[in-house]
DOTIDREN-338214 format. One record per residue (C-alpha): residue in one letter; x, y, z. Coordinates in steps of 0.1 Angstrom, whole numbers, plus 5000, padded with zeros to 4 digits. Last residue first. Layout:
% DOTIDREN-338214
AXYZ/...
This chain:
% DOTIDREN-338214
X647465254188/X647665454150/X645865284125/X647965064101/X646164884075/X642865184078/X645365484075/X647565314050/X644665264032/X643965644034/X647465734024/X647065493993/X643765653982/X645165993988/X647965933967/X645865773934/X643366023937/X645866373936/X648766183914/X646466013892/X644166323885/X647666543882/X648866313856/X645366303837/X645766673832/X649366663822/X649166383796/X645566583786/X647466893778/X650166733759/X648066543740/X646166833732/X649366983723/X650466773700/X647166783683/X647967123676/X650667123663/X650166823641/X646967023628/X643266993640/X640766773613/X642366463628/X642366043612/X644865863635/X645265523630/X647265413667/X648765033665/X646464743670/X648964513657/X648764593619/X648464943609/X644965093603/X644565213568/X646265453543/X646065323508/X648365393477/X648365363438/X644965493429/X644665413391/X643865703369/X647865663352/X646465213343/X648264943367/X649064643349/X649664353372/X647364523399/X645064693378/X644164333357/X644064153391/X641864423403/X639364323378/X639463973378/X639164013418/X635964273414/X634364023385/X634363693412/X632963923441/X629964023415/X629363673413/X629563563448/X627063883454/X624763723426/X624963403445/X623863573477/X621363713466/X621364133453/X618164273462/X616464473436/X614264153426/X615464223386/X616863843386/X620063963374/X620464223400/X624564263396/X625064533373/X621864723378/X622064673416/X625764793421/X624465103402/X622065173421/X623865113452/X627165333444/X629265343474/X628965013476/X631164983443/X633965153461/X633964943491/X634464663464/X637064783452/X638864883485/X638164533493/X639864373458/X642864563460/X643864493499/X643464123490/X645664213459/X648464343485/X649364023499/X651063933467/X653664183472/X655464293439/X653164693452/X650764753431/X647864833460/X651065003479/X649865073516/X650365293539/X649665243574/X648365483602/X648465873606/X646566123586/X646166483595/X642966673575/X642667013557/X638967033542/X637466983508/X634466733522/X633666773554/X634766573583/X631666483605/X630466463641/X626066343648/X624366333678/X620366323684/X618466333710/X614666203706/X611366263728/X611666653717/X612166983736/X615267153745/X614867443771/X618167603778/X619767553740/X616567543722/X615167873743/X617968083735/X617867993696/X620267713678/X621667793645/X621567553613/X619367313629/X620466963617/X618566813588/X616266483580/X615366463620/X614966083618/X613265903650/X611066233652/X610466483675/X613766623677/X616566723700/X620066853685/X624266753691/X626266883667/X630066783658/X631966903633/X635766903619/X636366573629/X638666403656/X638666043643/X640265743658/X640865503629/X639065123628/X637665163594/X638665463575/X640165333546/X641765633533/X642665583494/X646065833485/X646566133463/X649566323445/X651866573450/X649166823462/X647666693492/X645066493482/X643166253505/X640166073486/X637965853498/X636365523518/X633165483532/X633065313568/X630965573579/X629865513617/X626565403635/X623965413658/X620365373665/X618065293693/X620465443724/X618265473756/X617765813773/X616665813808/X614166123825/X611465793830/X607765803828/X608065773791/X612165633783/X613365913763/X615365793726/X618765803717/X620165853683/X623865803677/X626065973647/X629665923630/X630466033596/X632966063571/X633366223540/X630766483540/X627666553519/X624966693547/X621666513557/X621766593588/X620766263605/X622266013582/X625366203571/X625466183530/X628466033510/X628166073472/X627065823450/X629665713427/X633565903422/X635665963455/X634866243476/X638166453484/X639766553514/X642766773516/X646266663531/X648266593552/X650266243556/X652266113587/X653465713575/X653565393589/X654565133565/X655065213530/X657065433517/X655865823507/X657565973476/X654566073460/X652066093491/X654466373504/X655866253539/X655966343573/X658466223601/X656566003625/X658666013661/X656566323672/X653066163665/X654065863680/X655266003709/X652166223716/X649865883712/X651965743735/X651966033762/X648066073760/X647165713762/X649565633791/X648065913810/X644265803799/X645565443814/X646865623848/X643865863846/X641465563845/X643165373874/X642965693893/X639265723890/X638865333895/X641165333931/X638565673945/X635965463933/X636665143955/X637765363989/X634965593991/X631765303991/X634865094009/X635165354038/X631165364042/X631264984044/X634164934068/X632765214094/X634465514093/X636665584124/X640265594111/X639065784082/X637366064102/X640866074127/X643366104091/X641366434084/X641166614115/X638366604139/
């Protein structure tokens, strides 16, 4: 029986089960497709630009990362200093082989990017991060405390432990490629103080204890919510004083996402190199369209049309 005779003569519910997926797979590679070539676009259109002579708007940095001053930034399941962090913890259902997610959650700390001429803020809420690491461990309880420096034979093929954990960082000191929208925080542009006072009071929350003792007046070590309207009050006085008169240690410029739900790119790999992983997956999810997306036509055609 050839091909186009065994769809001609599947039953209506077995052709649908095929039919249905076959249209999602290829809608996926079509969107991944569209994905991969406008990301690749925008990456080739940006010029680069030294953070000292960088405009604003959407700008192509590169640089090294840097942890900004306060309470360093620590990974929640390895416990490692690092600038950014994403992790997820998932626990294993008893009497069940299915993992459910319990705990989650990405760094929305900001810091330092340095590359030479000068140094910018990243905000990194709402970029698409490729980091530098990624581990993925099993444990036997809800928080591991560190990340197994070097997995053994029997780890990898036989993992034990009711928890799986998941954790990708950028490390501190390390090359990184920066895409999205910069931002003057002196800039004549009123707008800009709004910008100001956040990433000032990002940077306070980077120091709990000392947010506390400033701000804890009645010594309960939980800051209420009037405290938290006062310390709000003291971070726009004080970044109205930076903006008008802008000291040499203030930090001038900040890269965050670009208006309009445009790409904010935050990569440990190179321009080159990301270039070609876009180019790689453009082709990739081009042949997966093509292959799915054709045979699901010809084998509607088939059923629409079958042959007298």
């Amino acid at each position: 029986m050839s091909p186009a005779e065994f769809i001609r003569e599947l039953q209506s519910p077995h052709f649908w089960m095929g039919f249905l997926p076959a249209v999602l797979v290829a809608g996926l590679a079509f969107r991944a497709l569209f994905r991969n070539l406008s990301h690749l676009r925008l990456i080739a259109d940006t010029p680069g630009s030294l953070i000292r002579s960088a405009s604003q708007g959407l700008v192509e940095l590169e640089g090294i990362t840097e942890m900004m001053e306060g309470t360093p930034i620590i990974a929640p399941l390895s416990s490692q200093r690092c600038v950014w962090y994403r992790y997820q913890v998932e626990e294993k259902t008893e009497g069940k082989n299915e993992w459910r997610v319990i705990e989650s959650g990405v760094s929305e700390a900001i810091f330092h990017l340095n590359d030479g001429t000068g140094r910018c803020i990243i905000d990194p809420d709402g970029a698409e991060v490729i980091p530098s690491i990624t581990q993925g461990w099993r444990g036997h309880s809800r928080r591991p405390g560190s990340a197994p420096q070097e997995e053994s034979f029997w780890d990898r093929f036989l993992p034990r432990g009711s928890y799986r954990f998941s954790e990708s960082r950028i490390a501190e000191g390390v090359p990184v490629y920066a895409l999205g929208y910069l931002k003057s925080l002196v800039s004549a542009d009123p707008s800009t103080l709004n910008d100001a006072i956040r990433t000032l009071i990002r940077r306070w929350k980077q120091d709990p204890v000392q947010l506390r003792k400033r701000f804890d007046r009645d010594g309960d070590g939980v800051i209420s919510p009037e405290e938290w309207e006062a310390a709000l009050r003291l971070a726009e006085q004080e970044a109205i004083l930076e903006w008008q008169q802008p000291s040499p240690s203030t930090d001038m410029n900040l890269l965050k996402k670009p208006p309009e739900g445009r790409l904010f790119l935050l990569s440990t790999l190179p321009e080159h190199q990301l270039k070609s992983r876009y180019r790689r997956g453009a082709l990739l999810s081009g042949m997966v369209f093509l292959l799915v997306g054709t045979s699901a036509a010809w084998a509607l055609y088939l059923r629409v049309f079958p042959l007298e």
